[in-house]
C-alpha positions as CSV (number, residue, x, y, z in Angstrom):
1,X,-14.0,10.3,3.5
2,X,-12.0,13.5,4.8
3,X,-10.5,11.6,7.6
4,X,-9.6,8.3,4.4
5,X,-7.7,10.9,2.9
6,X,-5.8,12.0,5.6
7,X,-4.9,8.3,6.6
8,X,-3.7,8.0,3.3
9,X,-1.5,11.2,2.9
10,X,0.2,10.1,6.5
11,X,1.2,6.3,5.0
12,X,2.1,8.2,1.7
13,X,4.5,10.8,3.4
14,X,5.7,8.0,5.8
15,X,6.8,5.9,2.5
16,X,8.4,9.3,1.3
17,X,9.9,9.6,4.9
18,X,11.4,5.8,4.5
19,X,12.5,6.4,1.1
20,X,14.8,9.3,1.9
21,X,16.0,7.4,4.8
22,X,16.9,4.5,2.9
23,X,17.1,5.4,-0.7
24,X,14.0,2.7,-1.8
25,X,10.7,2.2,-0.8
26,X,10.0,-0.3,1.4
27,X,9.4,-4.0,-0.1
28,X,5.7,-5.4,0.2
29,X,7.5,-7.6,2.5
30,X,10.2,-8.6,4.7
31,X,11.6,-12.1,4.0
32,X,13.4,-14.6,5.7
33,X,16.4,-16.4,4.6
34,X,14.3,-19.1,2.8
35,X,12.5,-16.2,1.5
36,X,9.0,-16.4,3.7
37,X,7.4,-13.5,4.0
38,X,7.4,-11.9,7.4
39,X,5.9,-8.9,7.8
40,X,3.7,-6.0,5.8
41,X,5.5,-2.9,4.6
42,X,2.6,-1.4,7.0
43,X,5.4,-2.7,10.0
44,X,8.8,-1.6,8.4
45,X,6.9,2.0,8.0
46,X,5.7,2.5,11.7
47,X,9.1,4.6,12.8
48,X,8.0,7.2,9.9
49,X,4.3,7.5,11.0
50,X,5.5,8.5,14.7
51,X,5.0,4.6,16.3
52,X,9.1,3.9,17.0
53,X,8.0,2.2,20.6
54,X,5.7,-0.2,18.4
55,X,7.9,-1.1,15.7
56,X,10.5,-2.0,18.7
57,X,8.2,-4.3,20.3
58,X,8.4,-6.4,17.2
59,X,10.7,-9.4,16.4
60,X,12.0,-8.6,12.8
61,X,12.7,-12.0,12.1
62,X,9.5,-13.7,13.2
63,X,6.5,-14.4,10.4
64,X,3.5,-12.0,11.8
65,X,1.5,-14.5,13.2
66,X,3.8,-15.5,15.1
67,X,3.2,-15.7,19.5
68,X,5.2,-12.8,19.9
69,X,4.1,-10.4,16.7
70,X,0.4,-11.7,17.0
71,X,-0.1,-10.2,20.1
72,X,0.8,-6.5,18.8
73,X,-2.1,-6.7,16.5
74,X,-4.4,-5.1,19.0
75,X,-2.2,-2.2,18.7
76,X,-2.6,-1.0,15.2
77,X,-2.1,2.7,14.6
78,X,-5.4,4.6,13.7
79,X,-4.1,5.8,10.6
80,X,-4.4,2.4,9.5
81,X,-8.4,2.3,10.1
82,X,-10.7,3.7,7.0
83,X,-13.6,5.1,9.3
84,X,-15.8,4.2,6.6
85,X,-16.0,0.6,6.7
86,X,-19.1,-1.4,8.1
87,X,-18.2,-3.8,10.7
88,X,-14.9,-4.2,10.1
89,X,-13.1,-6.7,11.6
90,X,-10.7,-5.7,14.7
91,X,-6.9,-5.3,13.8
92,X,-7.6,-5.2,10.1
93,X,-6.6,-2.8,7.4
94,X,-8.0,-1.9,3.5
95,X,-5.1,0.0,2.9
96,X,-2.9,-2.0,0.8
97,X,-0.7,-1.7,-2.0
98,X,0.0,-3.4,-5.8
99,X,2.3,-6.4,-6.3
100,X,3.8,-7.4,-9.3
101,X,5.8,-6.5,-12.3
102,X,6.4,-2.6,-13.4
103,X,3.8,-2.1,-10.1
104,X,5.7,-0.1,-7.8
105,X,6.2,-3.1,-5.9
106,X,7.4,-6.2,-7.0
107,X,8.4,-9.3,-5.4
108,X,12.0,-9.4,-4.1
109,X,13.3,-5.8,-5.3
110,X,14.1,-2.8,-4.0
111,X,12.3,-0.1,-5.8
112,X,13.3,4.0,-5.4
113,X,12.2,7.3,-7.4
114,X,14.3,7.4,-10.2
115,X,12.8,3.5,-10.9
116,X,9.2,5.5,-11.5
117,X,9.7,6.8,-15.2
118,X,6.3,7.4,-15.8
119,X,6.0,10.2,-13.1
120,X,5.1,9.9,-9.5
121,X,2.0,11.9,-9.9
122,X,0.5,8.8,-12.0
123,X,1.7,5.9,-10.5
124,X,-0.2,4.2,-7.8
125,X,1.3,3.8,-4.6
126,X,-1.1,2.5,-1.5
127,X,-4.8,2.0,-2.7
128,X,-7.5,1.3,-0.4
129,X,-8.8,-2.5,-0.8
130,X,-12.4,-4.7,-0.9
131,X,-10.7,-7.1,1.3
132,X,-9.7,-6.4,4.8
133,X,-6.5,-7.9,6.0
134,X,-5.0,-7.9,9.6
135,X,-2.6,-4.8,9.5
136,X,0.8,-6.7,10.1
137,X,0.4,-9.3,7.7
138,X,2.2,-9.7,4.3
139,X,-0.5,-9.5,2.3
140,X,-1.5,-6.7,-0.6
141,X,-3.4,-7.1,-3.9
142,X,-1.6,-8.6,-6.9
143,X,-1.2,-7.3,-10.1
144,X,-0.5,-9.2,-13.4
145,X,0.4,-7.3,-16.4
146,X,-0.4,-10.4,-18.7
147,X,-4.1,-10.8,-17.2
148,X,-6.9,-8.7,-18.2
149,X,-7.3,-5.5,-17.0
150,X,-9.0,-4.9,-13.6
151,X,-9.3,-3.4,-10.8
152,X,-7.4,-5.7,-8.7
153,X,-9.2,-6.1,-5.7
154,X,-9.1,-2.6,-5.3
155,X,-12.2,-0.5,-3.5
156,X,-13.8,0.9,-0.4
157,X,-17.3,1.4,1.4
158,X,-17.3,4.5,0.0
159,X,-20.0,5.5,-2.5
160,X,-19.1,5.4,-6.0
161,X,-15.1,4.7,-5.9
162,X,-11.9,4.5,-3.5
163,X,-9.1,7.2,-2.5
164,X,-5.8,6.5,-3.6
165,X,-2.3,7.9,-2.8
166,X,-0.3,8.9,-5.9
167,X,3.7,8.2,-5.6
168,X,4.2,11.9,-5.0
169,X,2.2,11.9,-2.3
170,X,-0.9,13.2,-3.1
171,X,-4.5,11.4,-2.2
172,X,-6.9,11.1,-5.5
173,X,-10.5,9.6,-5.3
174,X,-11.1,6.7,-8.0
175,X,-14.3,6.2,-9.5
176,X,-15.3,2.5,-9.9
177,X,-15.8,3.6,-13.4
178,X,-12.9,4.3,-14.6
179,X,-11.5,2.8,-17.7
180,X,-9.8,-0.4,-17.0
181,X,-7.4,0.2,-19.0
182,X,-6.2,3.6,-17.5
183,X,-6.3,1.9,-14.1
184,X,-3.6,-0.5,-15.4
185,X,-1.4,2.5,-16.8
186,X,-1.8,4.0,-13.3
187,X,-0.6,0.8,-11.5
188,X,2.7,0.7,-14.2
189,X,5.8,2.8,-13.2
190,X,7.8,2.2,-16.0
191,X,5.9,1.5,-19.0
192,X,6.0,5.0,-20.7
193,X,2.7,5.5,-20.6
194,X,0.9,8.7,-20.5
195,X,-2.3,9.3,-19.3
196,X,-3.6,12.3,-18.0
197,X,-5.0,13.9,-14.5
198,X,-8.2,14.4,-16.3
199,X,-8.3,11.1,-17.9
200,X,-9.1,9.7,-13.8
């Protein structure tokens, strides 16, 4: 779990990294001009976790699955690799993050700091996930505000709950316990919320 929580502190402070680079965070997604996602927000953060020479080997403009881009899965940084997991299928990842509305990321917008009003120390950011996806692939959990509240997909192998990365950075293990509803105030940026570090 040590090492999870490490992982997760590296993608957290390579967001942070890309943020103060480009003023946002990165989308969930790139897109192409008929809007098709590309690639994973895992691929546009690669320079900030110390992989330039991999992110240059990629064509930008091609889908991940691609000829080209499919052939870089093999080389998927460790950090990306919850040591935890049972069998896991090569070139996949569990880290993933929350898509939709008032989630930190939503579809088609750019999203920075000062768009986190309810604090960055209770706003999800990357979450680690039941379902395994291959690492350069567009593809996260999804969260709707009008459904009813859930976990989203969200999860891990380890015992009892998941490790999380807060939007400031820090890691926090979630029980699989906790109050549905406080798990849908922690996905919100922007709701005005408040819930507490004790209430999680």
């Amino acid at each position: 779990r040590v090492q999870c929580v490490n992982n997760l502190k590296q993608i957290a402070l390579a967001m942070h990294n890309y943020h103060q680079t480009n003023n946002t965070f990165p989308r969930a997604a790139s897109l192409d001009e008929k809007e098709k996602p590309l690639l994973s927000w895992r691929v546009a953060i690669l320079p900030y976790l110390g992989h330039q020479d991999l992110y240059n080997k990629f064509n930008l403009d091609e889908p991940w699955d691609s000829a080209h881009n499919k052939a870089l899965l093999k080389e998927m940084p460790p950090s990306y690799s919850c040591p935890n997991r049972v069998k896991p299928e090569p070139f996949t990842t569990t880290y993933q993050v929350l898509v939709g509305k008032n989630a930190m990321f939503e579809k088609d917008q750019d999203i920075g700091m000062p768009d986190v009003t309810d604090g960055t120390s209770n706003t999800l950011l990357v979450v680690e996930a039941k379902k395994a996806v291959p690492w350069t692939k567009p593809d996260d959990l999804t969260f709707d505000p009008a459904a009813a509240p859930s976990l989203c997909g969200a999860g891990s192998s380890h015992p009892g709950g998941f490790n999380a990365a807060m939007g400031d950075g820090s890691v926090r293990f979630i029980k699989d316990t906790i109050d549905l509803k406080i798990f849908r105030v922690l996905v919100t940026r922007n709701l005005g919320e408040v819930v507490r570090a004790e209430d999680f």
